[in-house]
Backbone bond lengths (Angstrom), bond angles and torsions (degrees), N, CA, C in turn:
res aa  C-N    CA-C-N  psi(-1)  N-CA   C-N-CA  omega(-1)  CA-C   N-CA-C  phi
1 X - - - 1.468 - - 1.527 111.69 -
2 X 1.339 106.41 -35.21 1.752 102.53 -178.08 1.414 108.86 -65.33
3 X 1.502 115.11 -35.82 1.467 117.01 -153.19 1.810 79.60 -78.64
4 X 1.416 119.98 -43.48 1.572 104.34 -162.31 1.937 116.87 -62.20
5 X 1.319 100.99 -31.70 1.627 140.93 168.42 1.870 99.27 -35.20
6 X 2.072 98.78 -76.72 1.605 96.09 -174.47 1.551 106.17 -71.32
7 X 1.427 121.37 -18.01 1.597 95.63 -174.50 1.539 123.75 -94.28
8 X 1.259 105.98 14.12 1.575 108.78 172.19 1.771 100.70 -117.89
9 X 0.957 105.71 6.73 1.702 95.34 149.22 1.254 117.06 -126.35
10 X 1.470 124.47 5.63 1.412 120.37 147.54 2.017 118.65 -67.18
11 X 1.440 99.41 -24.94 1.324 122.98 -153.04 1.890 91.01 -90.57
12 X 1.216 96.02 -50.38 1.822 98.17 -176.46 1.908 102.75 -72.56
13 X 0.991 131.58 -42.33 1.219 135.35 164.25 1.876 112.26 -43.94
14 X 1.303 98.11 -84.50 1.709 81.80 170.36 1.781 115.82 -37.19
15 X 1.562 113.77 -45.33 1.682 94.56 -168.19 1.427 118.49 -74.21
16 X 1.691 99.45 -22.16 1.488 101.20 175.89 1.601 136.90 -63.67
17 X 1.509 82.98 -47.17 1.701 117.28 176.67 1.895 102.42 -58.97
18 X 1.751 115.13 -39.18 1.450 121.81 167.75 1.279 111.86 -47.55
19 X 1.382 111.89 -88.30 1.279 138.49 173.62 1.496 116.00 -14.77
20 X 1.581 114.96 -81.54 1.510 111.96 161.67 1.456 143.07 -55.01
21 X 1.357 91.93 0.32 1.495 85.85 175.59 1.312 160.08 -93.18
22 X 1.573 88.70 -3.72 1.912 137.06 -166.49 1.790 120.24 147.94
23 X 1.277 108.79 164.67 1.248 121.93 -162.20 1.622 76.63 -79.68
24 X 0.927 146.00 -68.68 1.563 141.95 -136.71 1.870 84.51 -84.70
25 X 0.523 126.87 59.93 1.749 113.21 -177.58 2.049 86.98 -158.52
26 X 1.196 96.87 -61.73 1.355 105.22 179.34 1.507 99.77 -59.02
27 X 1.324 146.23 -46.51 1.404 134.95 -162.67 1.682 104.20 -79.84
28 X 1.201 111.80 -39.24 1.647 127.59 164.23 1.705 107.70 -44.36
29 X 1.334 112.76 -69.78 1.278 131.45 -178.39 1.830 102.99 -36.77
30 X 1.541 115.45 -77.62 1.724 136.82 -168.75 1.598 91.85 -52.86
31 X 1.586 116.78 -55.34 1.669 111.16 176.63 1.422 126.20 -48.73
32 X 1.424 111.86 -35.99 1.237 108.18 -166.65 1.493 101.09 -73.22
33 X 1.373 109.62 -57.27 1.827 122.40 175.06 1.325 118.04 -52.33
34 X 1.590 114.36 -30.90 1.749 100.16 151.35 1.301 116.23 -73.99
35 X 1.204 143.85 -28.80 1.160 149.28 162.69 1.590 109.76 -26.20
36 X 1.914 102.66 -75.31 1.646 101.44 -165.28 1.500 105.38 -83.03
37 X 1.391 128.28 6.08 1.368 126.42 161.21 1.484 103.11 -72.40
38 X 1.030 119.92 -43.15 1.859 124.07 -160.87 1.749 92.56 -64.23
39 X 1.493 123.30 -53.74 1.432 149.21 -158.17 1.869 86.81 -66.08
40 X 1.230 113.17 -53.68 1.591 116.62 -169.43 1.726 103.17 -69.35
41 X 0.945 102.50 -57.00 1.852 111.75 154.25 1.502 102.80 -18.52
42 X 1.370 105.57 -91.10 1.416 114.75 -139.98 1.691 95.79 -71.43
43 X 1.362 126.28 -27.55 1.474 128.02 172.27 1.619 120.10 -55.18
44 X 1.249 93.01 -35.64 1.604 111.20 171.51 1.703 123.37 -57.81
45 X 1.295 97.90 -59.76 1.055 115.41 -153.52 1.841 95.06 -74.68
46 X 0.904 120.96 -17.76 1.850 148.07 160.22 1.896 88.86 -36.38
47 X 1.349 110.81 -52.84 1.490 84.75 -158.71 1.794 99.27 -93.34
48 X 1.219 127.73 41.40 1.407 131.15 -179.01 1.789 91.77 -128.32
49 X 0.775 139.15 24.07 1.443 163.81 159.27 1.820 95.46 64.41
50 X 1.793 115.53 66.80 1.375 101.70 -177.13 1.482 88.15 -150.49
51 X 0.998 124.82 133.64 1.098 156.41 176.08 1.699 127.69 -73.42
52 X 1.627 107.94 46.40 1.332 109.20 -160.11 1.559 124.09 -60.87
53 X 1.236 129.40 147.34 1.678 135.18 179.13 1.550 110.92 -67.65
54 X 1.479 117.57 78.08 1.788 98.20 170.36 1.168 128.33 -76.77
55 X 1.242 113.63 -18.64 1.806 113.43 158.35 1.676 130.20 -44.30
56 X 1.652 89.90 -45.68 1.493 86.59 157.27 1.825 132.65 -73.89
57 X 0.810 86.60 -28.44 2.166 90.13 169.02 1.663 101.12 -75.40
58 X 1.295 130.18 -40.77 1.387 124.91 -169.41 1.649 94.46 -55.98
59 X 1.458 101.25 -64.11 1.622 125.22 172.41 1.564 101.68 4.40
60 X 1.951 88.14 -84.15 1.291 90.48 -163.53 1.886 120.57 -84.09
61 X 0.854 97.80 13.06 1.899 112.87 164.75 1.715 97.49 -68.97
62 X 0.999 116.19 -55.42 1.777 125.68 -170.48 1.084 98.12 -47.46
63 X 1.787 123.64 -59.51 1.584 145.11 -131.86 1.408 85.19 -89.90
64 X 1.433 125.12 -44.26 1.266 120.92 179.12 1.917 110.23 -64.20
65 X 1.008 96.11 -88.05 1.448 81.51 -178.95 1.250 138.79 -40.27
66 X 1.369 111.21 -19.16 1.709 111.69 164.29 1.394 98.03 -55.67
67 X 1.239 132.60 -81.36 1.262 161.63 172.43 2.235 99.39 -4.37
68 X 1.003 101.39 -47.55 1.462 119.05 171.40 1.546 126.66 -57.14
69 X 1.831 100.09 -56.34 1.197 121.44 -167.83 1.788 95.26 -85.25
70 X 0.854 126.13 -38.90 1.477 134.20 170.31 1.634 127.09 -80.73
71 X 1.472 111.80 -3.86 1.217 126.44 158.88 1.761 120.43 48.13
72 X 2.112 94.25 52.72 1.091 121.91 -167.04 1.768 106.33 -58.98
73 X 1.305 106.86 -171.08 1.419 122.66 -159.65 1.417 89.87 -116.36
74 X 1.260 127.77 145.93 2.097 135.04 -162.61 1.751 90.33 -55.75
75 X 1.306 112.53 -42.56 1.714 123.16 -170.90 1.418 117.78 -52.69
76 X 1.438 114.41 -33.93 1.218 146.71 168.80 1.576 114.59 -35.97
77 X 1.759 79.58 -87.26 1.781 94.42 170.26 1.881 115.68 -60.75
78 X 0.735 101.32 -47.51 1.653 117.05 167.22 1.472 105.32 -18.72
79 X 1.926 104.57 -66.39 1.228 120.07 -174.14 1.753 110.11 -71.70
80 X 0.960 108.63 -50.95 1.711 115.76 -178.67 1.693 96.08 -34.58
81 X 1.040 107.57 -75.46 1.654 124.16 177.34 1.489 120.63 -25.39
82 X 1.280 104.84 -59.95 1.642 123.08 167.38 1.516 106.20 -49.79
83 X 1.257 119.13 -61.61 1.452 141.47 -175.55 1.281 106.68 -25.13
84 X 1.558 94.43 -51.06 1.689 116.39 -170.05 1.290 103.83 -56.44
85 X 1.401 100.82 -63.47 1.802 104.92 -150.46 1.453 93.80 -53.06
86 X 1.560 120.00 -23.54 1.727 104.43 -148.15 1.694 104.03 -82.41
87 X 1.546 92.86 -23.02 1.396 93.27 -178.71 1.725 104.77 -98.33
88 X 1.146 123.59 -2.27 1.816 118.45 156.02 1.562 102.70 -64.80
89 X 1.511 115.31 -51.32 1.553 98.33 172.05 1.680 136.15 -73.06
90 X 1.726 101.82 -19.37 1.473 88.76 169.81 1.276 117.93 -102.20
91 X 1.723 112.06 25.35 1.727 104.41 148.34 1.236 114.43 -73.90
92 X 1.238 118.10 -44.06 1.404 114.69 -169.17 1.616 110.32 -50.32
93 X 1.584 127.47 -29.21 1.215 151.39 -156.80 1.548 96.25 -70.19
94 X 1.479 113.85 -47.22 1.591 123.98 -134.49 1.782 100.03 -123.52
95 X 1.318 100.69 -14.42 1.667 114.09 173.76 1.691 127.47 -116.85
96 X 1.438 105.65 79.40 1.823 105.72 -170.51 1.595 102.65 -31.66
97 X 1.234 133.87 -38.87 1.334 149.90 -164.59 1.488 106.72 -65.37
98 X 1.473 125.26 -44.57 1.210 121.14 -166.81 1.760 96.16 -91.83
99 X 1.332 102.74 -70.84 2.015 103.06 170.66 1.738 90.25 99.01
100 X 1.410 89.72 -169.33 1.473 102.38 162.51 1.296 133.18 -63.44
101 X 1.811 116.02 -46.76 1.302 122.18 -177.70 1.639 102.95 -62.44
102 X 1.539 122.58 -39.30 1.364 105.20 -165.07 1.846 117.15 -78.69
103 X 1.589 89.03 -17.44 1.599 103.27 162.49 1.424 111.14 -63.14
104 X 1.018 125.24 -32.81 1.896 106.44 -171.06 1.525 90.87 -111.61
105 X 1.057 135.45 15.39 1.628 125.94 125.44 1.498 133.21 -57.97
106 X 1.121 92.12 -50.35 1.547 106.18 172.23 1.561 117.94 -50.46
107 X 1.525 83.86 -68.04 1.686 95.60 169.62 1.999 120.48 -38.13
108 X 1.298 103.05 -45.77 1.320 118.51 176.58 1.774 113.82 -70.20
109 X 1.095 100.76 -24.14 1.801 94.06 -179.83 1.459 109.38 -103.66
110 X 1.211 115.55 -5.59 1.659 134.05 -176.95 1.811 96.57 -67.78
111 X 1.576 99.45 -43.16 1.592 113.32 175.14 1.341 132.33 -84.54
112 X 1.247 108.31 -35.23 1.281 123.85 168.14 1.857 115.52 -138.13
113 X 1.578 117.48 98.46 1.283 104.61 39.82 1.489 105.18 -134.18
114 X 1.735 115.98 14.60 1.365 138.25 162.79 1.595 111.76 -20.83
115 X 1.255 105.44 -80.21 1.654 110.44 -179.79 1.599 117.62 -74.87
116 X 1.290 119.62 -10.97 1.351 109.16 174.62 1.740 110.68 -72.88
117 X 1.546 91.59 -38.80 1.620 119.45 -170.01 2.032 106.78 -52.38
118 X 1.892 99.34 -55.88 1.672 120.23 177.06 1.702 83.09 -50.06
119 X 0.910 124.79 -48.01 1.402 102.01 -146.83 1.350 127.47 -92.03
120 X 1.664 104.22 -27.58 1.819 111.16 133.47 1.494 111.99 -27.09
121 X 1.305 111.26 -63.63 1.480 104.77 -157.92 1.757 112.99 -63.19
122 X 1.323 97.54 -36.27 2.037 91.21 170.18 1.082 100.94 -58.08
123 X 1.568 124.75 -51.69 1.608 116.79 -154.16 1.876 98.27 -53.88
124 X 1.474 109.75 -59.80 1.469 113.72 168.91 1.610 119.19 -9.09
125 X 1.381 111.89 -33.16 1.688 103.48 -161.58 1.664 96.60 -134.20
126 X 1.555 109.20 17.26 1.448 100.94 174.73 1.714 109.22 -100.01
127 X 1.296 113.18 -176.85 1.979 108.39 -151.09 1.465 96.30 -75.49
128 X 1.698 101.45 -19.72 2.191 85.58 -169.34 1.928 82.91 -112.59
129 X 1.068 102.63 85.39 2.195 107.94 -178.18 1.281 73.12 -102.48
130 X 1.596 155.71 -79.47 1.317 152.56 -108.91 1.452 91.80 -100.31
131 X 1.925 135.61 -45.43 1.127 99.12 -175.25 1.659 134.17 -61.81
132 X 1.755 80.11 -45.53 1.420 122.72 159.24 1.950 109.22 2.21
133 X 1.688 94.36 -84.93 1.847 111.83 -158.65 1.554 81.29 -81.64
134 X 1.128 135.48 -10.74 1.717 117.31 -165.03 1.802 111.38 -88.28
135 X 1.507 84.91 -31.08 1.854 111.54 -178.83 1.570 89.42 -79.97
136 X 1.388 132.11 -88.52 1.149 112.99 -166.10 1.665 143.30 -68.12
137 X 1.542 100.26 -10.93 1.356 106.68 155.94 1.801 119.16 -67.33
138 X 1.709 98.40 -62.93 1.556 76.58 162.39 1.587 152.27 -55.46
139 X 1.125 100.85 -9.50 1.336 125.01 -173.21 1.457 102.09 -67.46
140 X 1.317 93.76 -62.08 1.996 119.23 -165.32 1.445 100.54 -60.92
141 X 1.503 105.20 -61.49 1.590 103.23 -172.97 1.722 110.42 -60.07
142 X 1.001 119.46 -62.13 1.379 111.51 -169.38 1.699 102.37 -42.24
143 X 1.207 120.67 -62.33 1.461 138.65 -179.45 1.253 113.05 -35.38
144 X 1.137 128.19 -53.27 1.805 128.00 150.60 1.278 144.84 -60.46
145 X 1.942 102.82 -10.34 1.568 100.32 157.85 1.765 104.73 -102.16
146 X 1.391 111.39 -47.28 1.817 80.36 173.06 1.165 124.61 -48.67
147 X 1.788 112.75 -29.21 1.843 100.84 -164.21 2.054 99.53 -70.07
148 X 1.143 103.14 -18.05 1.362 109.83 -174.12 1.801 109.93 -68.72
149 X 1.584 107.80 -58.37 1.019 117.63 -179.65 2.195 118.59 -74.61
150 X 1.315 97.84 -29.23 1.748 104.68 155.21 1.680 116.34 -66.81
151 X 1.371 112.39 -30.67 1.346 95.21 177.51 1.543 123.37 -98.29
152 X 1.378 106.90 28.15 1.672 125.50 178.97 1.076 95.87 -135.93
153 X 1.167 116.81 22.36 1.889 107.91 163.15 1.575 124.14 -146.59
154 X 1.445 97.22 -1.56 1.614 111.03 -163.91 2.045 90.24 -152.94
155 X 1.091 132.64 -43.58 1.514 135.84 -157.89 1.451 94.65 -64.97
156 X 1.442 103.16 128.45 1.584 137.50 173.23 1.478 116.13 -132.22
157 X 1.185 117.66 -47.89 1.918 128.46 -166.84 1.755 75.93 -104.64
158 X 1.313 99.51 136.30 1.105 143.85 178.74 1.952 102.10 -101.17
159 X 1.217 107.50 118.51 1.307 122.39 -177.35 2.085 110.01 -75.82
160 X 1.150 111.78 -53.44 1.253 98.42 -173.41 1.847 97.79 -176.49
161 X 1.856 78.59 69.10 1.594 100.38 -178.36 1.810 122.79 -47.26
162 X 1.261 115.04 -32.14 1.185 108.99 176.68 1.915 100.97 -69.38
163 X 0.667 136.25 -58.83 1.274 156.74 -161.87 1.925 92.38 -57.82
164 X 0.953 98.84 -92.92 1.333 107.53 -175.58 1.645 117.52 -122.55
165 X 1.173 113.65 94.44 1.079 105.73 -163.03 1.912 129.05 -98.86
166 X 1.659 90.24 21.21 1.904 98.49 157.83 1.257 121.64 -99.18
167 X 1.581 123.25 -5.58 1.446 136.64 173.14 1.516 111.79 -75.98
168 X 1.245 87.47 133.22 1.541 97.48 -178.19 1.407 121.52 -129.83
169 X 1.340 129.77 167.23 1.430 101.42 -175.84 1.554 106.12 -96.55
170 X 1.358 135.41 -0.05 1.346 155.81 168.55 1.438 87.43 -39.66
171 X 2.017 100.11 -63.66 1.459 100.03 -166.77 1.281 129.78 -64.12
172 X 1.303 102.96 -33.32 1.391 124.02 -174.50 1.382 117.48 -59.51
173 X 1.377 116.77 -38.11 1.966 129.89 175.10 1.664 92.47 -77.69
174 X 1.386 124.10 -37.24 1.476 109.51 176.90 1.768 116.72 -51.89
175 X 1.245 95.24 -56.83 1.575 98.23 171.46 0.831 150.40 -77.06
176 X 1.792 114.87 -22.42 1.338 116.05 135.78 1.656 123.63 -28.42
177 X 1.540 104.27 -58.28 1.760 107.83 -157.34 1.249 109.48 -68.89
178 X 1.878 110.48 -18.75 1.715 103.26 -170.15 1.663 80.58 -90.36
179 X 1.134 145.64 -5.76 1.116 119.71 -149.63 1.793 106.20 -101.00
180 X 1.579 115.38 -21.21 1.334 112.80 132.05 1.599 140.27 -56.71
181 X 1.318 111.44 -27.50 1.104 90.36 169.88 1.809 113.43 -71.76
182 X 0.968 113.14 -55.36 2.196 108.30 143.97 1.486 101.06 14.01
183 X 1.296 125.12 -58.44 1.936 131.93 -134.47 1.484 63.78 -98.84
184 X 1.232 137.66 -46.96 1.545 109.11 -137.18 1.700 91.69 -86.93
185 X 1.057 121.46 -50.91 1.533 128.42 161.14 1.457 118.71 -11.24
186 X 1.384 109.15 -65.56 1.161 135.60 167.41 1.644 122.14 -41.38
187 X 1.553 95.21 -46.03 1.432 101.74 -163.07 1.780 100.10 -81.37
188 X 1.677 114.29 -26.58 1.362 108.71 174.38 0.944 113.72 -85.25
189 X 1.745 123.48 -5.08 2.095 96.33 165.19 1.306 127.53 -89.96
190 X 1.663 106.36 -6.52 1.353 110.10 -173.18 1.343 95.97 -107.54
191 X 1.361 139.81 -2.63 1.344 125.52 -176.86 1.684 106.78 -47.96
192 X 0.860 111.08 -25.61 1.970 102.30 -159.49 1.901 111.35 -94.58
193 X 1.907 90.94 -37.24 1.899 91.00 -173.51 1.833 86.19 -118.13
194 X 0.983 141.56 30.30 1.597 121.43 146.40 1.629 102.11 171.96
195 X 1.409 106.49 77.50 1.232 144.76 148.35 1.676 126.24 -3.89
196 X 1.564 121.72 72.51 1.675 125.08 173.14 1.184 103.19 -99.27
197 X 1.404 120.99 156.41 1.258 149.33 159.25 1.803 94.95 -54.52
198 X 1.639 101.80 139.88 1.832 93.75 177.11 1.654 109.40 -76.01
199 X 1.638 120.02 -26.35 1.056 111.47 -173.42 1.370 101.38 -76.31
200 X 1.000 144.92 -1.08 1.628 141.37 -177.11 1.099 90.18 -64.05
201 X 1.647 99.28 -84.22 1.867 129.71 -176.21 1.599 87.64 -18.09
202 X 1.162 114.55 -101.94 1.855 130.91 -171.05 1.964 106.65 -24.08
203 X 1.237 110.16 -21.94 1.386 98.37 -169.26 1.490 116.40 -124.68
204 X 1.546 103.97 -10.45 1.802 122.86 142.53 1.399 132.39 -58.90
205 X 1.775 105.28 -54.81 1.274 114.71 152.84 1.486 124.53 -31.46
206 X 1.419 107.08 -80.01 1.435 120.69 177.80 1.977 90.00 -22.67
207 X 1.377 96.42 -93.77 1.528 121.95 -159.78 1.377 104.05 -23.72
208 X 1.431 125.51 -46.98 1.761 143.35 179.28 1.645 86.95 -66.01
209 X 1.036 150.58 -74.00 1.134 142.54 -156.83 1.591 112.76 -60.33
210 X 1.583 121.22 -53.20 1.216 132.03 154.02 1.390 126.96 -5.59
211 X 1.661 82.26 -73.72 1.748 105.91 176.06 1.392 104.97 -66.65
212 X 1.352 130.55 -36.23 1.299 108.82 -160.62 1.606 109.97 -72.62
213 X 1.401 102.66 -43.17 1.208 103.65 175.15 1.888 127.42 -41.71
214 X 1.462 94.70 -46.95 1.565 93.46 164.22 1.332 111.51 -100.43
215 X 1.676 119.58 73.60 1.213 127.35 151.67 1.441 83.94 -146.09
216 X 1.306 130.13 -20.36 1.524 102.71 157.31 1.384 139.64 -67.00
217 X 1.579 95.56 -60.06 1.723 95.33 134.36 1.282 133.25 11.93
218 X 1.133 113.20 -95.14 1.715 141.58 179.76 1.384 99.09 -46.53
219 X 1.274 132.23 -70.98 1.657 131.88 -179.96 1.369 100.24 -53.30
220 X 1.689 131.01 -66.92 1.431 108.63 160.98 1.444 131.10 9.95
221 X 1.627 99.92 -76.29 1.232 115.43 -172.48 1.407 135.95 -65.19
222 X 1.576 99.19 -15.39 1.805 129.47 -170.26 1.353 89.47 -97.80
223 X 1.266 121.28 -42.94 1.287 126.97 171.50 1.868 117.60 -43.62
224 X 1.208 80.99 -61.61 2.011 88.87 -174.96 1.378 95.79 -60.69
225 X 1.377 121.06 -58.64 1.600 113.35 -175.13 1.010 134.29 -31.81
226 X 1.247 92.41 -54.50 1.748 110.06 171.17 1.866 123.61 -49.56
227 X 1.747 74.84 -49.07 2.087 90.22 -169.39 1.318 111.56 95.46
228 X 1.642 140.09 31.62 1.097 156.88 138.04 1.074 130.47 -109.12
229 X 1.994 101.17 147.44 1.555 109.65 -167.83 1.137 116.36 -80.06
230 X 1.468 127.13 -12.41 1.354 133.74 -157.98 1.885 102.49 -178.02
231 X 1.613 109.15 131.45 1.188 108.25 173.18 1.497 119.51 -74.64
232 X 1.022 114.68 12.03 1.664 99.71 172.78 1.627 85.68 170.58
233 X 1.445 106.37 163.69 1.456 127.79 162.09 1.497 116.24 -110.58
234 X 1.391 96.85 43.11 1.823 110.50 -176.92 1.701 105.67 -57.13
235 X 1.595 102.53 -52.39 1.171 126.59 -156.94 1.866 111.48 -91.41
236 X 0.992 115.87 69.41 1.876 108.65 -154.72 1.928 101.35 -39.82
237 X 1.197 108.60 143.27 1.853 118.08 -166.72 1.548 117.56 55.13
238 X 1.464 118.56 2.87 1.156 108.67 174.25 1.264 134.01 -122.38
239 X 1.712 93.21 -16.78 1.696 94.28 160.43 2.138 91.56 116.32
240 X 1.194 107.63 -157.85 1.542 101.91 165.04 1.278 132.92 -100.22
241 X 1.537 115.46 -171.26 1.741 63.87 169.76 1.477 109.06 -129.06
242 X 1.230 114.48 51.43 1.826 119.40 135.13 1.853 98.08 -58.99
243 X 1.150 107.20 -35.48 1.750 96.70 -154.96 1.818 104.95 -89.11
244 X 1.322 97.97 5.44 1.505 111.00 -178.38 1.863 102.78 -119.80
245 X 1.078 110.76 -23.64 1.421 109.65 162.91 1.536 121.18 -95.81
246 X 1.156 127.57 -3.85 1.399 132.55 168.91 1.398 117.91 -16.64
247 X 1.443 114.10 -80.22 1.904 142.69 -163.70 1.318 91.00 -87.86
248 X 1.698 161.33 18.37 0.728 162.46 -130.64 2.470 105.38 -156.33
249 X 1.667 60.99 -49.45 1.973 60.36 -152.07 1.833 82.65 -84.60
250 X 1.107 109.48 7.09 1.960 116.23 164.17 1.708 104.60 -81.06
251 X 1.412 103.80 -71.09 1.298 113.53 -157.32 1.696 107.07 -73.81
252 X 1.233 122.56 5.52 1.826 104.20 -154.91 1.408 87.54 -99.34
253 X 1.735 115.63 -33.48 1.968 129.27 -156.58 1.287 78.51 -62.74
254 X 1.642 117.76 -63.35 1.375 146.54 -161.66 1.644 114.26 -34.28
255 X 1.249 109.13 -50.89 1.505 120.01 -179.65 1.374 111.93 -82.21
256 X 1.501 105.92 -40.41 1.793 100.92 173.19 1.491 115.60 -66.53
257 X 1.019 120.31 -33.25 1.629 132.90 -170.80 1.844 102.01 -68.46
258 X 1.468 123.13 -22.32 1.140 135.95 -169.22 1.401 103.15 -91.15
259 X 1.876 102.20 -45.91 1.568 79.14 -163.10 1.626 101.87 -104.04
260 X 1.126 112.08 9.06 1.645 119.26 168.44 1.903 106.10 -73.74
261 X 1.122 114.05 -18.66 1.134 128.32 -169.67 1.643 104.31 -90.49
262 X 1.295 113.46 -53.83 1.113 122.96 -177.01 1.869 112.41 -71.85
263 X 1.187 106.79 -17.86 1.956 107.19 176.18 1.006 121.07 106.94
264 X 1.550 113.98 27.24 1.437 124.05 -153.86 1.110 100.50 -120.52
């Protein structure tokens, strides 16, 4: 517990200390962590006997951030993206080693967690980046220790036992409900320097928490496939950090897409 204790405030310190410090720090920061997610990916996917392309995911990490720093046109990124897949499929073409199977790996991590990751990184440098990661980080985190601590005190129905089978939906309404109170939190620190409606906050939250939960889920499931407990021991007690970005690279698109929607 201690070791899990110092490395998530060694871990929140680097993201914090990232995050606040400039737009180019924050796009540096989301790249690098899509980076060793892609690397934990493609190491993984090694023991399903496929041979995935990480040059091509690095690839398009580059293509993306040029694309940022140069303050491309939607067609741009559009194309970068495309670019990718064509050359995830003509590795498979040009490498007996990779083949087909390691081609529609590629293809698959290009999407997840490649493009979820690019697309953090715009959100990072767009005008609402601060409500944005503050709403759905808080959202997520709170939402995963009540659902944790609701489903050891109330969890009976089992949410999606093959998959993950300590989740419950006991837990799951636990963390949802604290995870509005999150919105309301939210809504009193920014009331004064960047101004939401409380029902937004309360109904963004929710939605970020929602999602996060099924983006844990989802790794779950990459998880079982695979036949590992954890993508890496990057993180000592926490696993890697695909397994620390999971509910994250769900909930962050999730909350911006809400309140970009809403006029915010």
């Amino acid at each position: 517990m201690k070791k899990r204790v110092i490395s998530a405030v060694v871990m929140l310190v680097i993201a914090f200390t990232c995050v606040l410090l400039s737009p180019v720090s924050r796009i540096i920061f989301f790249a690098v962590a899509g980076g060793l997610c892609a690397y934990e990916y493609s190491k993984n996917v090694e023991k399903l006997d496929a041979a995935c392309t990480l040059w091509v995911m690095f690839t398009y990490f580059i293509l993306h951030t040029l694309c940022i720093f140069f303050k491309a046109d939607i067609l741009v990124y559009v194309g970068a993206f495309i670019f990718c897949l064509y050359l995830a499929l003509f590795s498979g073409v040009i490498h007996k080693k990779v083949g087909g199977k390691g081609a529609l790996f590629t293809l698959a991590g290009l999407c997840y967690p490649c493009l979820l990751f690019a697309a953090i990184m715009s959100i990072s440098v767009s005008d609402i980046w601060l409500q944005t990661l503050v709403l759905a980080c808080a959202a997520t985190w709170i939402c995963d220790s009540f659902a944790l601590f609701g489903g050891m005190l109330f969890g009976k129905h089992k949410v999606a036992p093959a998959v993950s089978p300590n989740k419950t939906v006991e837990g799951c309404v636990c963390g949802a409900l604290f995870s509005m109170a999150a919105g309301v939190l939210v809504y009193f620190i920014f009331r004064s320097s960047y101004p939401m409606p409380l029902w937004l906050c309360v109904v963004t939250s929710l939605a970020a928490s929602t999602m996060g939960q099924i983006g844990d889920l989802a790794e779950s499931l990459m998880k079982r496939m695979i036949g590992i407990k954890d993508f890496s021991n990057l993180i000592p007690g926490h696993g890697g950090m695909f397994d620390r970005a999971d509910s994250l690279l769900f909930s962050i698109p999730s909350t911006y897409f809400i309140l970009h929607i809403a006029g915010i």
